[in-house]
Structures are given as structure tokens and as C-alpha cells.
C-alpha positions in Angstrom: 23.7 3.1 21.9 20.1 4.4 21.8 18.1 2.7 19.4 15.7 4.7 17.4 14.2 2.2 15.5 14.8 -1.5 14.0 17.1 -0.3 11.4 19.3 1.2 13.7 19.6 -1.7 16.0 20.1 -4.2 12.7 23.0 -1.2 11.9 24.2 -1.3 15.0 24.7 -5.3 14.9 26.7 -5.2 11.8 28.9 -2.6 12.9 29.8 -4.0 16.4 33.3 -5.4 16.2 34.1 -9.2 17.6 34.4 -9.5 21.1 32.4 -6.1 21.3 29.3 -5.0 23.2 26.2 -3.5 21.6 23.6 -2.1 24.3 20.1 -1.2 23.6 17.7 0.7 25.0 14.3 0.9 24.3 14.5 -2.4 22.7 12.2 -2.4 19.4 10.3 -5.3 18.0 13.3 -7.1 15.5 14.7 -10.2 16.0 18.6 -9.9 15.5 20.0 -12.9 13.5 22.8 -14.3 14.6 25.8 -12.9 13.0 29.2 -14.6 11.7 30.8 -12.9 14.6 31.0 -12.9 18.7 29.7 -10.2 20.6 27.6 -9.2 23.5 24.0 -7.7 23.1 22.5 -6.1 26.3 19.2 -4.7 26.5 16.6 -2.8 28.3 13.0 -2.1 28.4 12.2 1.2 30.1 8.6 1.6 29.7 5.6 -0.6 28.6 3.8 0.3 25.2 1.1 2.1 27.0 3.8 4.7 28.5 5.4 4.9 25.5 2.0 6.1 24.4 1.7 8.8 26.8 4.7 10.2 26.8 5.2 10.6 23.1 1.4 12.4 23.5 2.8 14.7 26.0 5.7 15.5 23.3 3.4 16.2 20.6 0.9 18.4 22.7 4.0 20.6 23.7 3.8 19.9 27.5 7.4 18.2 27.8 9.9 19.9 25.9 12.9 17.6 25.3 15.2 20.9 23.3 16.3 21.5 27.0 17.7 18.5 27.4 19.9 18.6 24.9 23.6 20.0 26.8 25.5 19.7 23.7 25.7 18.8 20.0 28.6 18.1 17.6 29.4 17.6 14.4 30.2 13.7 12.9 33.9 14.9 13.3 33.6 15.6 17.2 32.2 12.1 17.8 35.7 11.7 20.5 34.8 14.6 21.8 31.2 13.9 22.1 31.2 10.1 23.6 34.4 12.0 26.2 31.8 14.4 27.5 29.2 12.3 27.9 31.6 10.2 29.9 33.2 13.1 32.0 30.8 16.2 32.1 28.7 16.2 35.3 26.2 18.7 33.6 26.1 16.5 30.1 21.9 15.3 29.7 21.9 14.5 25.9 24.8 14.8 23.7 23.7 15.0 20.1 25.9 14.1 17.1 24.5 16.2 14.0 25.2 15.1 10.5 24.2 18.6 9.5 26.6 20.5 11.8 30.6 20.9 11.4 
């Protein structure tokens, strides 16, 4: 799972199923509470604030553009089909799932 924010990652805790994993990356600033359940929470930092910094800036100013990373997007009701291509297609960068699309 890619965390986009605390909320997410609290989400993502309560949804994991016991004996589950939940993976992280870009690990924000919340502490998770220990939950009433057993699972496994792996993590990763990728950057350190200051690169965060930067590349968001490069973002905004238009001089990385992140659209052609994108390979494929699917609706909520493709999300099989979505976590199999990630999985299996060679040429699959970022597979979106859209709440808006289907």
C-alpha cells in the first residue's frame, strides 16, 4: 500500500486482516496504536524531508510530469484486475484505481 497521508495509514491498519501484512511507504509522521489484532507492519523511508521538498517543487513548477507514469487506471470494480497487472505486466509503472471511473 502507498500511503498518502496519516489517515490512510490509520485506514489501512484497521482494515488489515489478522495474520496480514500492511506495507508502507513513504512512512508519515503517526504513531499506529496497537490494535486488538496480529499483523505485520513493514515500512520504508525513501527520501529525507529535504527531498521530499524538492521533488514536490519540481512537480508544482511543471518540470517532472508524473501523468506519464500512470500505465493504467480502473474503476473500484477492477481492483482484481488492477493489483493482477501490477503483478504481471512488465510495462505496468502506476496502476491507478479511480472512484470516479467505471
Amino acid at each position: 500500500m502507498t500511503v498518502g497521508g496519516d489517515a490512510a495509514m490509520l485506514l489501512s491498519a484497521r482494515v488489515t486482516l489478522p495474520g496480514g501484512n500492511a506495507v508502507y511507504a513513504g512512512l508519515g509522521s503517526t504513531t499506529l496504536n496497537v490494535l486488538p489484532r496480529p499483523y505485520t507492519v513493514k515500512g520504508s523511508f525513501g527520501y529525507t524531508p529535504a527531498e521530499f521538498l524538492q521533488s514536490t517543487a519540481l512537480i508544482n513548477e511543471g518540470a517532472v510530469s508524473l501523468r506519464s507514469l500512470v500505465t493504467h487506471v480502473v474503476g473500484l470494480d477492477e481492483i482484481a484486475s488492477a493489483i493482477e497487472v501490477s503483478s504481471t505486466d512488465p510495462d505496468a509503472v502506476k496502476v491507478v484505481v479511480s472512484p470516479t471511473r467505471g
